[in-house]
Structures are given as structure tokens and as C-alpha cells.
C-alpha positions as CSV (number, residue, x, y, z in Angstrom):
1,X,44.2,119.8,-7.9
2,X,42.2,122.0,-10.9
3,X,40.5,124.2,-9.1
4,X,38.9,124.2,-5.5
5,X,36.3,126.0,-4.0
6,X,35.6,127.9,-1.4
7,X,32.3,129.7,0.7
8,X,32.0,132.6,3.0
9,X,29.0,134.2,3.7
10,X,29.3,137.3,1.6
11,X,30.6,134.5,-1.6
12,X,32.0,131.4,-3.1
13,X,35.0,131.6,-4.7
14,X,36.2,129.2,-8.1
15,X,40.3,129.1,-7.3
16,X,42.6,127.7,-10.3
17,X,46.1,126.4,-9.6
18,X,47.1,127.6,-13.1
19,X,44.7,130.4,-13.7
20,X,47.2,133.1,-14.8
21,X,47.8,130.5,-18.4
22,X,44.2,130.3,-19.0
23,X,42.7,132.6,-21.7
24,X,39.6,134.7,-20.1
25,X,37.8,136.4,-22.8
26,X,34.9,137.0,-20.1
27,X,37.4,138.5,-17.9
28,X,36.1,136.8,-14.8
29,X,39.3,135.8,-13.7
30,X,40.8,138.1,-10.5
31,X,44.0,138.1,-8.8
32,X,48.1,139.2,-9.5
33,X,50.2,135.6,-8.5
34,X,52.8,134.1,-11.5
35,X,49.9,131.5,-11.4
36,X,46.9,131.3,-8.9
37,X,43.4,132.7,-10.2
38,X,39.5,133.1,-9.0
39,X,36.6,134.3,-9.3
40,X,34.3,135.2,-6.6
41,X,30.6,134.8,-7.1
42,X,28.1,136.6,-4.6
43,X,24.9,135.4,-6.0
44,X,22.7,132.9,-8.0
45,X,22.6,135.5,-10.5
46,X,26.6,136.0,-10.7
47,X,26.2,132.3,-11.5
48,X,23.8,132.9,-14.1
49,X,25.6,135.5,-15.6
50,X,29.2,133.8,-15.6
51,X,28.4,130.3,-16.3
52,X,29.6,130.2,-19.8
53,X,32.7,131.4,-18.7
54,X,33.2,129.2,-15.8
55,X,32.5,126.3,-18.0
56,X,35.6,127.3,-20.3
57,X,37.8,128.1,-17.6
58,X,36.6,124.4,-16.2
59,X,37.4,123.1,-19.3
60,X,41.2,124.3,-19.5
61,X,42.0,123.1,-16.0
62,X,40.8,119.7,-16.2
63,X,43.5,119.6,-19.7
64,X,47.0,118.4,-18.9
């Protein structure tokens, strides 16, 4: 597992097993476990907005 995902219908939320090691120079990550992380996203815009950052925080999960 790297990440999972997750919908309501107020949001989606991007969950990392190992968020808390991954740098976040956007800031997008949320959350206060040793190592569990998200980011909620309530719109096509928060998409827009974020996707640079998703992409990098996609990046380090995938890595061993």
C-alpha cells in the first residue's frame, strides 16, 4: 500500500502510509500520526491548484 483514496460527498481524500517521512514543501500534507498523512481535496479546482504537489508526494511513495 502507497497511498489509498478515499470519497465523501463534501471531498476525496489522498492517504499516505508513510506520509509523516515525505518532504511537503506545498504543505498539503494534514494530520499528527508517527506516520499516516492526507490531503483532502473538495473540488476540481483544489485539484488544479495542488497537482504539482500531489505528483511529488506520488512520487516518494511509490520509492522503496
Amino acid at each position: 500500500l502507497f497511498c489509498y483514496l478515499h470519497r465523501s460527498t463534501a471531498h476525496v481524500t489522498i492517504g499516505f502510509q508513510r506520509g509523516g517521512d515525505f518532504e511537503d514543501p506545498d504543505g498539503l500534507l494534514e494530520g499528527t500520526g508517527k506516520a499516516m498523512r492526507h490531503i483532502t481535496l473538495k473540488g476540481a479546482d483544489d485539484v488544479d491548484r495542488k497537482a504539482s504537489g500531489i505528483t511529488a508526494l506520488l512520487q516518494q511513495a511509490v520509492r522503496p
